[in-house]
KEMILUM-953867 format. One record per atom (N, C-alpha, C): residue in three letters; x, y, z. Coordinates in steps of 0.001 Angstrom, whole numbers, plus 500000, padded with zeros to 6 digits. Layout:
REM residues N
ALAXYZ/...
REM end
This chain:
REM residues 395
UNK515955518910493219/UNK515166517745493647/UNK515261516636492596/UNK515618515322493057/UNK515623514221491997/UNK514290514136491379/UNK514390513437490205/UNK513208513132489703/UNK512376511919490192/UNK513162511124491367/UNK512602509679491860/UNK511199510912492483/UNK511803511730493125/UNK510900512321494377/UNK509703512957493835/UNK509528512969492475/UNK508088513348492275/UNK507129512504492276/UNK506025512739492308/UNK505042511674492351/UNK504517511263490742/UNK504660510184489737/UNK504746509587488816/UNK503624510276488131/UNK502645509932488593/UNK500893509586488136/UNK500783511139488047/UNK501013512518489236/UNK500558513657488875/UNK501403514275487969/UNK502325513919487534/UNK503184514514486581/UNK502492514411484712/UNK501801513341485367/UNK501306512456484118/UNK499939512949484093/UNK499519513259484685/UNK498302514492484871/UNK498432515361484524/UNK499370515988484681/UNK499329517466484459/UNK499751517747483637/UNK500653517063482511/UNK501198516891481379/UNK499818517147480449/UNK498973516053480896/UNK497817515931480084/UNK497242517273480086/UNK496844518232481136/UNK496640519045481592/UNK497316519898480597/UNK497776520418480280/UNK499072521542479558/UNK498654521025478164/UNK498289519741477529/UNK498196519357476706/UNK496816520024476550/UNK495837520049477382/UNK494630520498476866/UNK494332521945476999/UNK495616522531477532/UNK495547524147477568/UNK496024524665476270/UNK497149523422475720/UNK497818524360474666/UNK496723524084473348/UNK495861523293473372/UNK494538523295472604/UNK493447524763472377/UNK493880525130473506/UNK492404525904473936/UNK493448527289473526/UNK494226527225473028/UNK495349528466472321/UNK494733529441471492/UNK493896529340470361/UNK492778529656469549/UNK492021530436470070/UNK491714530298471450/UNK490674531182471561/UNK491088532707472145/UNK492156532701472639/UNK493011533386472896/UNK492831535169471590/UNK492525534271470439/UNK492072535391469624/UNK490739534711469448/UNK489892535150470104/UNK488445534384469674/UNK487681535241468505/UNK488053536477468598/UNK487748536941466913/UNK488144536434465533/UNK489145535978465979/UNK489670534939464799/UNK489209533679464488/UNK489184533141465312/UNK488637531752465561/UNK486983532159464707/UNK486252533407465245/UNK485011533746464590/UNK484699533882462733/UNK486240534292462702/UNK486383535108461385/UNK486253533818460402/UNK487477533021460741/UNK487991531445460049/UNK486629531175459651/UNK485981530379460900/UNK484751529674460433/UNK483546530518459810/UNK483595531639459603/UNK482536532548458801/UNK483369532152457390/UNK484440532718457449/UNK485553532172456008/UNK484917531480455076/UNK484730529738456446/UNK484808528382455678/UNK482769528396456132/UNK481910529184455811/UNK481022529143455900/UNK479674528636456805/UNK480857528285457936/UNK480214527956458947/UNK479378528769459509/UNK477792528341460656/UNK477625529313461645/UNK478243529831462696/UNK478109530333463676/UNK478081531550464662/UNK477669530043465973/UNK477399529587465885/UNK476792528553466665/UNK477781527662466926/UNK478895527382465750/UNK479962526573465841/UNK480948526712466426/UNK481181527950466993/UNK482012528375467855/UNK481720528016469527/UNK480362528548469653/UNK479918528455470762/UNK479794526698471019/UNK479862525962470259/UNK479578524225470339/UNK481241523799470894/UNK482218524820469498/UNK483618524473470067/UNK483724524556472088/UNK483770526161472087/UNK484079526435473576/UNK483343525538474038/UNK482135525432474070/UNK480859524515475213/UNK482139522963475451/UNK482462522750474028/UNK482767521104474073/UNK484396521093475115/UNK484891522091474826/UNK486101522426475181/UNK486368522356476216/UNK485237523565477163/UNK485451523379478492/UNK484541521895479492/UNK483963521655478872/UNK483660520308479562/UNK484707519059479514/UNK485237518969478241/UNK486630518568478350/UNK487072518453479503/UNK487827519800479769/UNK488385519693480819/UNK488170519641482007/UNK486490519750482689/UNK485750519568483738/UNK486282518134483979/UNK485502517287483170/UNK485493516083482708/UNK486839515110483399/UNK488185515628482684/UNK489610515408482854/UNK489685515284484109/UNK489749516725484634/UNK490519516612485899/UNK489481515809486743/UNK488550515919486606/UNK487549514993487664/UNK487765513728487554/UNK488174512888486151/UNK488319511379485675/UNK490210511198486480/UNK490733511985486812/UNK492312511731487058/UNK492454512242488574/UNK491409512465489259/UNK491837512903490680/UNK492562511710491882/UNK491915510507491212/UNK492600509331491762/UNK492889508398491071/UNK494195508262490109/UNK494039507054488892/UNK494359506427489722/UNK495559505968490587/UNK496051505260491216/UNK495157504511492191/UNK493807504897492257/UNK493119504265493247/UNK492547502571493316/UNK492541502356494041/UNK492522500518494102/UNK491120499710494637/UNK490624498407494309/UNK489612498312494780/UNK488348498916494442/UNK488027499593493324/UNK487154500328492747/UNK485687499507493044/UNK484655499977493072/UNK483315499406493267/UNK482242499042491820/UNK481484498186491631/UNK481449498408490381/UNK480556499757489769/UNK479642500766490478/UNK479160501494490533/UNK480521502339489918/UNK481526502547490677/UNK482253503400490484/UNK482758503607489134/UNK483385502257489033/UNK484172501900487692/UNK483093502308486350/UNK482021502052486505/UNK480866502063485393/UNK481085504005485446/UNK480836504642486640/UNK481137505835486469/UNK482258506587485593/UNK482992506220485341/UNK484495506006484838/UNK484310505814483663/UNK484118504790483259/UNK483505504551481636/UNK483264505413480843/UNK481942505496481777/UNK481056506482481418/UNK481686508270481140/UNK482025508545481761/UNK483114509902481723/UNK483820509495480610/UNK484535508429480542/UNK485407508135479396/UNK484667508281478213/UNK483772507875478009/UNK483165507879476469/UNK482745509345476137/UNK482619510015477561/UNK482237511848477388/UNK483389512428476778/UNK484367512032477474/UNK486081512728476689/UNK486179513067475537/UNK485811511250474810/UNK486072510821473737/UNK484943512130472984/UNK483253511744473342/UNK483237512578472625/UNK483459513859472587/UNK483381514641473453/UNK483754515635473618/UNK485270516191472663/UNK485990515332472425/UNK487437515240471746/UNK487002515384470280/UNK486158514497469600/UNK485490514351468399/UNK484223516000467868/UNK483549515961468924/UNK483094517208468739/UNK483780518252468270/UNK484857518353469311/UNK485925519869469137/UNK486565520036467324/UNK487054518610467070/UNK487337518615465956/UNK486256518841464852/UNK484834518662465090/UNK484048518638464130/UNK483733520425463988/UNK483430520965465237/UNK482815522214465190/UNK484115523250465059/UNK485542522994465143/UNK486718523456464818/UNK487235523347463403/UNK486678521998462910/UNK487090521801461326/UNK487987521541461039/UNK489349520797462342/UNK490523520925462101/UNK490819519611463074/UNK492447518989462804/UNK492872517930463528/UNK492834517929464900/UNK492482519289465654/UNK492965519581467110/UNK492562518360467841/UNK491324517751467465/UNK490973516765468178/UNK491533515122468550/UNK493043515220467611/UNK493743513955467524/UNK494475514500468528/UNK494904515774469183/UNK495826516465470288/UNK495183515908471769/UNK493702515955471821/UNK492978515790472645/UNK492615514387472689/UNK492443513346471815/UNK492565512233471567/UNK493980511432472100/UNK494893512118472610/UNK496313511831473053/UNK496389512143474419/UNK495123513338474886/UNK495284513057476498/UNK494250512049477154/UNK493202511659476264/UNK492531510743476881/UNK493325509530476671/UNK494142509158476011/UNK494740508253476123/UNK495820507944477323/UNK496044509176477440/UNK496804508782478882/UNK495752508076480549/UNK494879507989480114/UNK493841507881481308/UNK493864506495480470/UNK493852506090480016/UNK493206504325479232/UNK493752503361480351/UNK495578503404480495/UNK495821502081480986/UNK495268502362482687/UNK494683503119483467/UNK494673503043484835/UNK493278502950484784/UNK492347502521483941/UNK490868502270484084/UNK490600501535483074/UNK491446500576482005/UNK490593499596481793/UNK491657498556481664/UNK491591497171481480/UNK492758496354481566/UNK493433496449479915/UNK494447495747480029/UNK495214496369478587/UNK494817495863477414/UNK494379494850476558/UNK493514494736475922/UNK492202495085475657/UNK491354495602476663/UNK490314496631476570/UNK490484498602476078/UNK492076498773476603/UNK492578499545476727/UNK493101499715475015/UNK493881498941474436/UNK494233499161473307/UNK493028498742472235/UNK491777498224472413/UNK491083498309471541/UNK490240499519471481/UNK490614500048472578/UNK490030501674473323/UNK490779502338472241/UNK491933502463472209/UNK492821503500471472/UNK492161503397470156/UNK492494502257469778/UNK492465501991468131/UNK491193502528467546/UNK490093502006468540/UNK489120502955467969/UNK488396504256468246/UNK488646505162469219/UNK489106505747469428/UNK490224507203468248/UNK490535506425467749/UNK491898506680466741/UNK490937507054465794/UNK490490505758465214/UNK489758505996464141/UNK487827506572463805/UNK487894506980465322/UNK486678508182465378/UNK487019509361464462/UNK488466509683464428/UNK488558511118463933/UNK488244510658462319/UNK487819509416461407/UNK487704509519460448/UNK486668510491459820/UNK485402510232460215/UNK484391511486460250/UNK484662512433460679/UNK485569513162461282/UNK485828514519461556/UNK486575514902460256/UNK487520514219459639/UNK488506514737458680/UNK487440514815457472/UNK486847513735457411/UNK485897513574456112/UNK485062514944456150/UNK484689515659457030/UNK483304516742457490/UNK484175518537456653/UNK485572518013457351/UNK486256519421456546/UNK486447520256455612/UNK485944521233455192/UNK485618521406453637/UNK486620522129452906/UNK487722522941453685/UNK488648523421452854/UNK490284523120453998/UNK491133521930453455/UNK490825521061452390/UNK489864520167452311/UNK489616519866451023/UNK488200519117451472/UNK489099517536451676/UNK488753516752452098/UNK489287515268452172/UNK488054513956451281/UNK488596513333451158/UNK488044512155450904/UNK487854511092451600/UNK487669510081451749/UNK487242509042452592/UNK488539508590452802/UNK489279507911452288/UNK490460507060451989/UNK491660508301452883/UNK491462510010452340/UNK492123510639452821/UNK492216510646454631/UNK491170510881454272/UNK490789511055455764/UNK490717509566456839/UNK491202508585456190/UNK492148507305456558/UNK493622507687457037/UNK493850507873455959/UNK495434508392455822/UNK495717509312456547/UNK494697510716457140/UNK495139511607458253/UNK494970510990459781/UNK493801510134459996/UNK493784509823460858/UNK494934508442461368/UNK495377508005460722/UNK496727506758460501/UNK497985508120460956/UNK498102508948460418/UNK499058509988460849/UNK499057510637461987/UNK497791510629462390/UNK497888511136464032/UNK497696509652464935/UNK497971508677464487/UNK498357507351465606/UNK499480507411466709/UNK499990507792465725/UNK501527508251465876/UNK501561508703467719/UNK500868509832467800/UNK500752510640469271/UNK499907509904469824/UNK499130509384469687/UNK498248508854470876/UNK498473507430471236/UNK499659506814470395/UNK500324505141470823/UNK501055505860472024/UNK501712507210471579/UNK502908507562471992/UNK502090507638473829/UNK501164508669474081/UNK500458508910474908/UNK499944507839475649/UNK499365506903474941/UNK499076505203475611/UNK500387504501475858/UNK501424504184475821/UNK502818503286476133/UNK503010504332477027/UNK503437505500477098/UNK503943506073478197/UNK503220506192479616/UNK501847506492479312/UNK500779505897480225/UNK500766504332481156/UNK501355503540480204/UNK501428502466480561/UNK502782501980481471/UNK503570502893480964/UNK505179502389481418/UNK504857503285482891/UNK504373504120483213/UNK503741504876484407/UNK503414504056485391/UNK502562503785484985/UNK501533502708485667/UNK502340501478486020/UNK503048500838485454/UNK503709499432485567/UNK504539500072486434/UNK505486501366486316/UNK506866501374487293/UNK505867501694488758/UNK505077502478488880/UNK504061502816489990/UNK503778501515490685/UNK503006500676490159/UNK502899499381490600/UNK504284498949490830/UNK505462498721490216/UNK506691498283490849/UNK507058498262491983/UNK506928499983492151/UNK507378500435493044/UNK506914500636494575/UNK505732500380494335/UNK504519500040495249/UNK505082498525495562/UNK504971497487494727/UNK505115495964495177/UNK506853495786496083/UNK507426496766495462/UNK508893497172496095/UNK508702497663497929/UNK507952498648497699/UNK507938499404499247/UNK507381498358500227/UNK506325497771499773/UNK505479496711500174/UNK506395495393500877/UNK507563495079499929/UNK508324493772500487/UNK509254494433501201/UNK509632495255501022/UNK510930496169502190/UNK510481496000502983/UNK508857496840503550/UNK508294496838504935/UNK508369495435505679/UNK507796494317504771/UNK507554492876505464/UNK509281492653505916/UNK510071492936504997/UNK511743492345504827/UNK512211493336506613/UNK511892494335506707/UNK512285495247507651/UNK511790495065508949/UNK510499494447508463/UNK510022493456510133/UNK510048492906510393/UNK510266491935509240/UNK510707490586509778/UNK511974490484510378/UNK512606491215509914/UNK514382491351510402/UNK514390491940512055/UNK513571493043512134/UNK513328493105513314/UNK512487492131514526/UNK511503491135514022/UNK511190489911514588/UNK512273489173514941/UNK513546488882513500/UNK514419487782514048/UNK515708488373515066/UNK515775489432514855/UNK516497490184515841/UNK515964489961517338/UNK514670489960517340/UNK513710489369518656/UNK514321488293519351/UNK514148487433518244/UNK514061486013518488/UNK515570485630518766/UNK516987486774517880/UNK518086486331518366/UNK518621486206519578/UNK517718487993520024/UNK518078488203521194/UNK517228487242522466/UNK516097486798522438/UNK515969485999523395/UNK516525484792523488/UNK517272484264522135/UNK518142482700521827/UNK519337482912522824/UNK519773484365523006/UNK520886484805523342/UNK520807484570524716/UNK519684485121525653/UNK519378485261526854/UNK519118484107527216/UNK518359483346526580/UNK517995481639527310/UNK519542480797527049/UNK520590481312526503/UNK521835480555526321/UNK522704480896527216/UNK522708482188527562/UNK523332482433528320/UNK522912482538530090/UNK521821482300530426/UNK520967482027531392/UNK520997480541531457/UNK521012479866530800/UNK521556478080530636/UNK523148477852531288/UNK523832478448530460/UNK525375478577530625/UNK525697478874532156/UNK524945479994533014/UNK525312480849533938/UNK524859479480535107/UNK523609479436534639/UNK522769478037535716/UNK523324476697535909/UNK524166476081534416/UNK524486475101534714/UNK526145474925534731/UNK527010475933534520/UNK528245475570534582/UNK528449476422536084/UNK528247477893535826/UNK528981478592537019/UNK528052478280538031/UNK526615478267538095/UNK526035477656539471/UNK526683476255539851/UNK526806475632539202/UNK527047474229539485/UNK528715474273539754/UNK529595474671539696/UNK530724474573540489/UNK530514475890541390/UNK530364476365541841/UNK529675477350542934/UNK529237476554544112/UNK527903475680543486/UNK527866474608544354/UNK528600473776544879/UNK529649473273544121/UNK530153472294544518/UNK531654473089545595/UNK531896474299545052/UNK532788474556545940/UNK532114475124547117/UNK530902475620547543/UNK530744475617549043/UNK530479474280549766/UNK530413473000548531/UNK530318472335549996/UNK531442472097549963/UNK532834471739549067/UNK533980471681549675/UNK533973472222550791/UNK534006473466551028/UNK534527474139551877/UNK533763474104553023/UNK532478473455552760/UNK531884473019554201/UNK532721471747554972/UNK533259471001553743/UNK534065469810554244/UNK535332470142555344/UNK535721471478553969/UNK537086472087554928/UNK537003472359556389/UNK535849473167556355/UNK535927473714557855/UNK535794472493559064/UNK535229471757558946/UNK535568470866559803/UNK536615470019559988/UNK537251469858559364/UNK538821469670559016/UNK540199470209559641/UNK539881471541559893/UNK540903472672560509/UNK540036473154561564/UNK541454474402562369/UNK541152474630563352/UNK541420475822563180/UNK541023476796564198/UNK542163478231564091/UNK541632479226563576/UNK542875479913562994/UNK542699480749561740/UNK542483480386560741/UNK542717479097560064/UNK542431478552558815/UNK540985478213558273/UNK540329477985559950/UNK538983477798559750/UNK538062478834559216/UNK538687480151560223/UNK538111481373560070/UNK538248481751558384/UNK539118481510557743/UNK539216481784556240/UNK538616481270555615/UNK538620479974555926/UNK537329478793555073/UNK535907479608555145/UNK535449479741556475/UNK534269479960556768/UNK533955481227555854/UNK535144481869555984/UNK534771483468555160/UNK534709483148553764/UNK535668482239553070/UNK535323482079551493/UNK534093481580551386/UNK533966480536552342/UNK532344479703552269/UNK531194480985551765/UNK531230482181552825/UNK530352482507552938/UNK530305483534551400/UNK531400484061551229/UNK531712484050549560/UNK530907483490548745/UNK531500482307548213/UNK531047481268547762/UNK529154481447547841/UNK528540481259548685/UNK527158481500548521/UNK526700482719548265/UNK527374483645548413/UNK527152485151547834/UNK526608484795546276/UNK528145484540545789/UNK528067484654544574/UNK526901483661543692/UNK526982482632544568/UNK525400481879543986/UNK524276482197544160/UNK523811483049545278/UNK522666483586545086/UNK522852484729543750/UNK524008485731543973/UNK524244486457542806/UNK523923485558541641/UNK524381484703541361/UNK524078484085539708/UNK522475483675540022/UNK521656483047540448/UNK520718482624540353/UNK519734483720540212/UNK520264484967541030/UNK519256486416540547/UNK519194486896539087/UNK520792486598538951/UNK520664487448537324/UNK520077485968536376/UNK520275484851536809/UNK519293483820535491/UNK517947484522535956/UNK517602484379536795/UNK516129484493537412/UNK515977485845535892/UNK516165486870535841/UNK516649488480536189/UNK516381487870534136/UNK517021487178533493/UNK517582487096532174/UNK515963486210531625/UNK515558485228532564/UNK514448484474532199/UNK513671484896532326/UNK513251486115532836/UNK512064487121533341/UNK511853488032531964/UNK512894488104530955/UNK513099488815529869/UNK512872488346528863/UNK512618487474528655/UNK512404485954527525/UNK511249486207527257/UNK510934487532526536/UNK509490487804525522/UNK510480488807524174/UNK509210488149522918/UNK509583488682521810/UNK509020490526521812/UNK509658491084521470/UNK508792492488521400/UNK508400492884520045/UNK507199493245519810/UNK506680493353518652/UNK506778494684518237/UNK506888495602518908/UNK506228496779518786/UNK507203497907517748/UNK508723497483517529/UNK509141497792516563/UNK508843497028515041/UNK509099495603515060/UNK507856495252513779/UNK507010495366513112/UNK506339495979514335/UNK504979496435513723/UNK505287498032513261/UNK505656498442513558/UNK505818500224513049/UNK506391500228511803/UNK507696499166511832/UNK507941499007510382/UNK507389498423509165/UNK506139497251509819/UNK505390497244509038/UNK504402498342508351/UNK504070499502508913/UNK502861500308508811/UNK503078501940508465/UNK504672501483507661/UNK505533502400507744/UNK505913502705506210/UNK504909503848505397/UNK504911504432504000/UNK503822503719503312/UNK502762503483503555/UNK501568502787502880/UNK501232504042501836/UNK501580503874501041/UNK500705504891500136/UNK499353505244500054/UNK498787506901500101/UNK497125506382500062/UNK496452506128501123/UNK497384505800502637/UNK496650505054503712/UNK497107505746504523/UNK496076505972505855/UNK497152506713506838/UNK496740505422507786/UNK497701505037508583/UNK497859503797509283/UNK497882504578510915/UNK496646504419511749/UNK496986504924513104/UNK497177503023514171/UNK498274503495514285/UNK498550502221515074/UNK498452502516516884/UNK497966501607517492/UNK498057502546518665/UNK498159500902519554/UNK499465500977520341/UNK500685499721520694/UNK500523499843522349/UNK500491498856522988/UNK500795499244524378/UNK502313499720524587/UNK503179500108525815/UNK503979500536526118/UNK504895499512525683/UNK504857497709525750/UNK505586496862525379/UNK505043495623524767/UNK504551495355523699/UNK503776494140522915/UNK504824492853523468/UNK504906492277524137/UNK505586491049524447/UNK505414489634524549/UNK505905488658523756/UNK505172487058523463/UNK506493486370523597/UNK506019485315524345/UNK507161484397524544/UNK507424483622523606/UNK506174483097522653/UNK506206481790521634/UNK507017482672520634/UNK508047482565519844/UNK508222482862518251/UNK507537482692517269/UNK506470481459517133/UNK505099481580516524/UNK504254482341516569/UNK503759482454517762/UNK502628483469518108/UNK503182484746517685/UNK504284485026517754/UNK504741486301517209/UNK504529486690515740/UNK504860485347515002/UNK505028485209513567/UNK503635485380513521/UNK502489484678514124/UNK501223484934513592/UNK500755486304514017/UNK501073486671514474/UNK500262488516514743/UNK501109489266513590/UNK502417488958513784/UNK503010490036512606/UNK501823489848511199/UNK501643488611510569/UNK501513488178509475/UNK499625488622509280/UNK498982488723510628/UNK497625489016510784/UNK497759490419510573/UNK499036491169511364/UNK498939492468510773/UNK498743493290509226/UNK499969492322509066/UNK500458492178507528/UNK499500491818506775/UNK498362491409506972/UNK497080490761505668/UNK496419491764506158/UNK496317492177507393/UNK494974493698507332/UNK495320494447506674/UNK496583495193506660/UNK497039495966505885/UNK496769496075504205/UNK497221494675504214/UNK497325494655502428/UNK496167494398501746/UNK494740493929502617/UNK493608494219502243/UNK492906495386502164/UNK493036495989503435/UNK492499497796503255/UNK492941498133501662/UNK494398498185502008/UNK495149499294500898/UNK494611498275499265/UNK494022497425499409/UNK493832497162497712/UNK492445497245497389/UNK491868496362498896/UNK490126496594498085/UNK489013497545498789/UNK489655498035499954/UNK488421499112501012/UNK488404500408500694/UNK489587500933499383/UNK489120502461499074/UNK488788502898500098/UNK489716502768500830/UNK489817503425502709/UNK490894504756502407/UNK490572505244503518/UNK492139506236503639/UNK492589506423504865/UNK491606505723505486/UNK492300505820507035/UNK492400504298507533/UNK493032504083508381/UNK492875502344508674/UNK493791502950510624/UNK492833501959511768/UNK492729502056513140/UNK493444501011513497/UNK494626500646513668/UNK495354499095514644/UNK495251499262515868/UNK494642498572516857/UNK494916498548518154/UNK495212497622518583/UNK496526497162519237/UNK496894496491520248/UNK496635496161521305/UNK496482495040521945/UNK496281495484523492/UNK496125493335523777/UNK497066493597525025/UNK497458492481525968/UNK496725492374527302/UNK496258491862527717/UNK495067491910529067/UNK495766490721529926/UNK494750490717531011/UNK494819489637532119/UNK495252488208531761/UNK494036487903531182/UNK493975486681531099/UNK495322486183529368/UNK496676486940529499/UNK497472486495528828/UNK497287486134527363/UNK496282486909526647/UNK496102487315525042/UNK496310488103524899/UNK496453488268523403/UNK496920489520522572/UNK495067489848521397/UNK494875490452521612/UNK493864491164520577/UNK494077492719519860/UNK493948492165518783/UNK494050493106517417/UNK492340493748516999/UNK492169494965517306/UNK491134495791517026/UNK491715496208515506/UNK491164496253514385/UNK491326496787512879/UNK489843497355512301/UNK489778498517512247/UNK488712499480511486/UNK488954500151510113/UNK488234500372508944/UNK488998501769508212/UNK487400502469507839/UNK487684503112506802/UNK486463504261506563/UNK486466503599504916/UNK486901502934505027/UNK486181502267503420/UNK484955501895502792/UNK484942501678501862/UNK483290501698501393/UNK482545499912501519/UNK483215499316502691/UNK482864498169502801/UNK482141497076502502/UNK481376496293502728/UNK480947495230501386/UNK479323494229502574/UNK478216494727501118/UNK477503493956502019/UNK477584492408501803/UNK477526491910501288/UNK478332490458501718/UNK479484490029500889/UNK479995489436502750/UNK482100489310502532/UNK481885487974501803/UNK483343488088500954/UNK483262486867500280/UNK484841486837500688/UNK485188485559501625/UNK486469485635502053/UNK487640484563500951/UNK489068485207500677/UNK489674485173500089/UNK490901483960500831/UNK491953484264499922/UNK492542483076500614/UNK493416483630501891/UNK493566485317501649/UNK494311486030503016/UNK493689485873504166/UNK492032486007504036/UNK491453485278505379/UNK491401484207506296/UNK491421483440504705/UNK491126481767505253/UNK492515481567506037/UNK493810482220505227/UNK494534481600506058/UNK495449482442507039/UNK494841483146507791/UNK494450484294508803/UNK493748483131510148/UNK492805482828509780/UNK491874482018510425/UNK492355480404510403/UNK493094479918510109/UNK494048478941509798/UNK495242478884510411/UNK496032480137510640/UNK496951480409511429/UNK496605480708512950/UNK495261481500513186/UNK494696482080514833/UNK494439480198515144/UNK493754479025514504/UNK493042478729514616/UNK494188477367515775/UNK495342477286515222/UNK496276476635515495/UNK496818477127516390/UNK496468478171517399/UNK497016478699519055/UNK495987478848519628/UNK494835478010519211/UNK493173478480519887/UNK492662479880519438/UNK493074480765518313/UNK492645482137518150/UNK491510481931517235/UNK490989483084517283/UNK490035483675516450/UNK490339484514515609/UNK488989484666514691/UNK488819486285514318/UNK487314486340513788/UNK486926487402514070/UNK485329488121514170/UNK485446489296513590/UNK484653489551512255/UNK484535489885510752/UNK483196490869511074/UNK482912492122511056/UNK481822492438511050/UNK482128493863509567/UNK481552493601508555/UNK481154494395507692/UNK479742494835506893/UNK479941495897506646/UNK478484496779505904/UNK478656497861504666/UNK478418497688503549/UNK477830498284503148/UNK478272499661503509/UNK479004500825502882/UNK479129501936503461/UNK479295502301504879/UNK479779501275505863/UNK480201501685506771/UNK481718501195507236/UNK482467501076506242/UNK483872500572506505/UNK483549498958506727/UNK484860498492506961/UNK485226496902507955/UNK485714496774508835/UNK485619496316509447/UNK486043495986511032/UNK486361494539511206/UNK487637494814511885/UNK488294492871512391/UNK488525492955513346/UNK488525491889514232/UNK488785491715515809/UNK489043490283515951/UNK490472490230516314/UNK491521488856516283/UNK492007488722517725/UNK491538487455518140/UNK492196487177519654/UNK492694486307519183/UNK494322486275520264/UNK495293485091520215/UNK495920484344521310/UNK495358483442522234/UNK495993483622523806/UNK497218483101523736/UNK497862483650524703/UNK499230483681524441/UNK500116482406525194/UNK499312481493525869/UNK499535480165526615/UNK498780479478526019/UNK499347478181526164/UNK498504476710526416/UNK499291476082525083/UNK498904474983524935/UNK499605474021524051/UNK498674473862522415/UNK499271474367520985/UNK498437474319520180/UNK497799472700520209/
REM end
């Protein structure tokens, strides 16, 4: 299996993960671990503070990394996050204090991998740095060797080393993730749109050649039955009888052409319904239920462009700020010659919308074919959009 095909972020998890198992190595002989700190005159208590700190650690971890990649965070949430974060930290500092030993600059290197996907990067590297230099009081606390202040500078400057290493790689994660995300993202639009202009070629094609058929071959069609109406009165005989029979030829074949223009102009709608699939097609994070009539069909090339592009902004709003995981498209074309777009998700929705510029010009685009759109959101009950576009009349 290539390495494209793994997923970035859990690799980078679980790394961290392995990192905090091969910590917890020590206890493995926990009589030893007992013996050491009786050694260096510690209590019986210090052990039990190690494990306690140890395994919350890792409670902690995997609970803070179950969704780094997640988008749109709430501020409740994010404060949650923090908050866990500063538990790590101490929790990381503890281990080293009630251990008596550097382990905690090891553990100080997996919280660093969590920095760049929860705080922005200057918050993030003043995170590290100090952070870094928490372990100064741990080194200073050690009594055999004993350290000094200045020393215990100098050890903690020596374990920088791993936890820059742990923060840049964290970071280069995160940036190719986002790449690659902003990558999949323009393919989809690039892949529907191509399939829109493919639309639009093919109906350029049909109204040209439905032009062509109407005005060259109908029109000498015409003109040769009435020749030949001329003819027949002209002759006598058998010659007539031939006239009369091409004549009647002759109008065959013009009703024939006027069926198939009829037949070609009856076809002169854009179809959406592959566009749209390719739009809604690898959203990361999202499951997209689209649900299309049997044939989405618009005559305008605008009106087309504006539903694709209404699609295209529901989409890219769920997936960044509704911490949704499901998102509902419904299609549907009625009587009275509109198109309406039903859009739902299960996101943690917002009690008051504050609309952006994807809306405004959502509502800017409906607003210029007579369309709408009607916004109903809450507070823990997802969002909901509902976009009419009629598909006649003159903007």
């Amino acid at each position: 299996m290539a390495w494209s095909q793994f997923n970035h972020i859990q690799l980078l998890r679980y790394a961290g993960l392995f990192q905090y198992a091969s910590v917890g190595t020590p206890f493995l002989r926990y009589s030893t671990v007992v013996e050491d700190l009786a050694a260096k005159q510690l209590p019986a208590s210090y052990v039990h503070g190690w494990l306690g700190c140890y395994l919350l650690f890792g409670i902690v971890y995997w609970y803070l990394t179950r969704d780094l990649d997640a988008r749109g965070r709430s501020p409740l949430r994010r404060g949650v996050q923090i908050a866990l974060l500063v538990v790590l930290n101490l929790m990381a500092v503890a281990i080293g204090w009630f251990s008596q030993s550097g382990i905690s600059a090891l553990l100080l290197a997996v919280v660093a991998v969590v920095l760049p996907w929860l705080l922005p990067l200057r918050v993030g590297i003043a995170w590290m740095v100090l952070q870094n230099f928490s372990l100064v009081p741990v080194f200073a606390s050690i009594r055999e060797p004993a350290f000094s202040l200045s020393d215990a500078f100098l050890q903690s400057s020596l374990y920088s080393g791993f936890i820059v290493l742990a923060f840049v790689t964290a970071l280069v994660t995160k940036q190719q993730v986002e790449a690659r995300e902003e990558q999949r993202r323009l393919n989809s639009e690039l892949r529907a749109t191509r399939a829109l202009l493919a639309e639009s070629s093919r109906l350029g094609e049909r109204m040209r050649i439905s032009r062509e058929l109407h005005d060259l071959v109908g029109h000498h069609l015409t003109a040769l039955s009435l020749n030949l109406e001329v003819a027949s009165h002209l002759v006598q005989g058998q010659a007539q009888t031939h006239i009369l029979q091409a004549q009647s030829v002759a109008k065959l074949l013009l009703g024939d052409v006027r069926e198939v223009v009829s037949q070609l102009r009856e076809g002169d709608t854009i179809d959406l319904t592959q566009a749209l699939r390719d739009l809604v097609e690898g959203v990361p994070g999202l499951a997209i239920h689209l649900q299309l009539p049997p044939q989405l069909g618009v005559d305008d090339p605008r009106r087309a462009q504006v539903l694709l592009r209404c699609a295209q902004e529901i989409i890219t709003n769920t997936a960044r700020h509704a911490q949704a995981r499901n998102l509902w498209l419904a299609f549907d074309c009625d009587a009275r010659r509109q198109v309406t777009i039903h859009a739902r998700d299960d996101g943690r929705g917002a009690s008051e919308l504050v609309q952006g510029n994807g809306l405004a010009g959502m509502r800017e685009r409906l607003a210029q074919f007579g369309g709408r759109v009607d916004i109903d959101a809450g507070a823990g009950r997802g969002f909901a959009l509902d976009i009419v576009l009629p598909l006649e009349g003159v903007p």
